[in-house]
N, C-alpha and C positions, 0 to 999 in steps of 0.2 A: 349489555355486555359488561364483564368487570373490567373494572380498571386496568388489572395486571395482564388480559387479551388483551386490552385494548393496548396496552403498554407494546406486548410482543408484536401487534401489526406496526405499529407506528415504526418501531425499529426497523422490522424487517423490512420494511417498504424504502426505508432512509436510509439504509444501509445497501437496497440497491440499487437506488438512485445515484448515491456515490461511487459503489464500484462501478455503474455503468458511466457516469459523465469521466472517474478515473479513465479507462481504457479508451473512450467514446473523441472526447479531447487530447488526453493524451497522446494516443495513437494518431488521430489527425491530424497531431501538429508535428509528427514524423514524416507527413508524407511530403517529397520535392516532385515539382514540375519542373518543365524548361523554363519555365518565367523563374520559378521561385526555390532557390536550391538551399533548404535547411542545415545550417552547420550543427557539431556538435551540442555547442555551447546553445544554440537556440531552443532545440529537442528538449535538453534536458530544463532550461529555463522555464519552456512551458511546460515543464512537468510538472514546475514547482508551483506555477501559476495556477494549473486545475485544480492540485492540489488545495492551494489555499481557498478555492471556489469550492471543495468539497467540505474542508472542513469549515469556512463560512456559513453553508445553509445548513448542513447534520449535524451539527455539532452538538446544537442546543437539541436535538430531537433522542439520536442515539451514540454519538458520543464521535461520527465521523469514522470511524478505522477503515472503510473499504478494504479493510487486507487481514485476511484469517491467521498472519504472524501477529497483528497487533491483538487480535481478539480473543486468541490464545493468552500472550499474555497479561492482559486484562484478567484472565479467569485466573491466573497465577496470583497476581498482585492484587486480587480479591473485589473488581470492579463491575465483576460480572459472572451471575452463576453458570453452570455448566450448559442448560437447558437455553437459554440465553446465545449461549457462544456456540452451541450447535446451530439456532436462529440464525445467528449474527454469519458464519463463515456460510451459512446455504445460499442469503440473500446476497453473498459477498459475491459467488461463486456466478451465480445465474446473473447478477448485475455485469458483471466482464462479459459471461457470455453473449451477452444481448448487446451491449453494449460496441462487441468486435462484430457482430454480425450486422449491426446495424450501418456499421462503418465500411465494412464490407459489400454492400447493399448497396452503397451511394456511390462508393468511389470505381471508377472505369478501372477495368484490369489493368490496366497499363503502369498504374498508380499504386497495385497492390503488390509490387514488391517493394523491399526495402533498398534504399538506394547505395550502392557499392557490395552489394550482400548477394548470397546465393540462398538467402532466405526470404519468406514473405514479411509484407511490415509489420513492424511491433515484434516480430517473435525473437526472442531474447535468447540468444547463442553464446557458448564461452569461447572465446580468441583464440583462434585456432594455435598461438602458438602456447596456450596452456593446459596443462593438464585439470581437467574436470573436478580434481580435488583440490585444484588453486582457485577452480570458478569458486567452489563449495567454501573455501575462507577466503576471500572476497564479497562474497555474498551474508557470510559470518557477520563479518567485521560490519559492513555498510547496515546491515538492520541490524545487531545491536545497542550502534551508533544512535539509530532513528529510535528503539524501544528505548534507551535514557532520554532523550528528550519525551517520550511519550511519559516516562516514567514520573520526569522532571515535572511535566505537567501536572499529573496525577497526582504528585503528592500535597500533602494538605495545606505544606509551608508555602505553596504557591496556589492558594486558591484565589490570592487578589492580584494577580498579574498574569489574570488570562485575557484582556483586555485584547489585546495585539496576537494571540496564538497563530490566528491562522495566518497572519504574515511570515512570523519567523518560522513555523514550520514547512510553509511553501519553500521559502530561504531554503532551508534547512536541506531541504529532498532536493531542490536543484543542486545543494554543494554535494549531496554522495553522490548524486547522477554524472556531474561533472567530472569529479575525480575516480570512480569507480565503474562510471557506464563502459569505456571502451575495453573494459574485462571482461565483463559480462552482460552488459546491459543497462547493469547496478537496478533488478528486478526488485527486487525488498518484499514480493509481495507474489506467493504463490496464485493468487487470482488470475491478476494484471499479466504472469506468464500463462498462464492452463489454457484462457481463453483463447490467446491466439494460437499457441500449437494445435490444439483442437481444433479450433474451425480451419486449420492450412493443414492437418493430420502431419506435424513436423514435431517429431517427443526430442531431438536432438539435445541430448545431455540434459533432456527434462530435467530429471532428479535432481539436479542443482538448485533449483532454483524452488525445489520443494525442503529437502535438506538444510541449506544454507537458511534463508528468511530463518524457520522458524527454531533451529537450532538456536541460532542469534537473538535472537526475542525470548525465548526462556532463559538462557545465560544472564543477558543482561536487565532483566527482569528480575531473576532469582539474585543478581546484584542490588539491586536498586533496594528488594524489599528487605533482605536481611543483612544488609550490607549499612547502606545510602541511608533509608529512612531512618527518619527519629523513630523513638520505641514509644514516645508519647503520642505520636502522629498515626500510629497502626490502628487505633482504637477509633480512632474519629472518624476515618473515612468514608463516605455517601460513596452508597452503591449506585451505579448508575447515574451519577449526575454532575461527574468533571465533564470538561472536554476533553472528546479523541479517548473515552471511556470505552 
């Protein structure tokens, strides 16, 4: 087999091993029993926590994104060719879906709604007292927020202080989840929402959370690269081999 197959299984496979442990833990660690009643703060904490487990193990393989906002802008900021980032958002897509079904699979109905919601777990709603175009910047704002730090990584003046990534990006996604979850969920990631309105068939104000992500991830991408980066630094850059590439 050549190299460069070989290259696009290795991704495709790492990329959905991450969206699936993304939704698979994450979602898990939304659900409360009577023993064990999850507050905000903790939800979003282990979000940051998977997180940091995703980009721990993928990182060094295909770059970690679990989420078709980051791998969109990857193909922007020139980290990943187009062919590539069609790979990358399929594997992204079917990793959440297995991922929520699997989760679904194990846990007793009783367990599969979300707790104080009129929704099932994990599916990611805008606050009913906002309007769907406040979810849509909210949603803006929190992944663009995350696409500069992805960006920040990316660039080449920080190729020797990727040592620690996957801590502070775990940080990182627990601080938007914390400040931005009770709006919308603080999704960031068209995957991480498809998957569960699809297996609970609940679209409720879908399109936010398609809209927002990746509206926000091109902005602040299209920032980073003609803005942010050095113009000496645009020439150097390895394709496919930072992390969260």
């Amino acid at each position: 087999m050549k190299p460069h197959a070989w290259k696009m299984i290795t991704c495709f496979v790492s990329e959905f091993i991450g969206a699936f442990m993304l939704v698979f833990l994450g979602c898990m660690g939304c659900v409360s029993t009577p023993l064990i009643s999850n507050n905000h703060f903790q939800m979003c904490f282990n979000f940051g926590l998977v997180v940091m487990i995703v980009v721990q193990c993928c990182a060094c393989v295909s770059g970690a994104h679990a989420n078709p906002a980051i791998s969109i802008a990857a193909l922007i900021y020139g980290t990943l060719t187009l062919p590539m980032t069609f790979i990358y958002c399929v594997a992204q897509m079917l990793g959440a879906f297995m991922g929520y079904g699997l989760l679904r699979g194990i846990l007793p109905e009783v367990l599969r709604e979300a707790p104080h919601a009129n929704h099932a777990l994990c599916v990611t709603t805008v606050h009913p007292e906002l309007y769907p175009l406040q979810g849509v910047f909210v949603e803006f704002i929190a992944t663009a927020i995350l696409l500069l730090i992805c960006c920040a990584v990316w660039d080449a003046r920080n190729a020797n202080y990727h040592d620690s990534v996957s801590i502070r990006f775990g940080l990182a996604v627990a601080c938007l989840a914390i400040t931005a979850g009770p709006y919308t969920g603080c999704s960031m990631n068209p995957a991480r929402s498809f998957a569960p309105a699809l297996w609970n068939v609940d679209f409720t104000d879908h399109w936010v959370y398609w809209l927002g992500p990746i509206s926000g991830a091109i902005t602040a991408t299209c920032l980073w690269k003609y803005i942010l980066r050095a113009k000496e630094d645009k020439k150097i850059i390895e394709r496919e081999e930072l992390p969260l590439n």
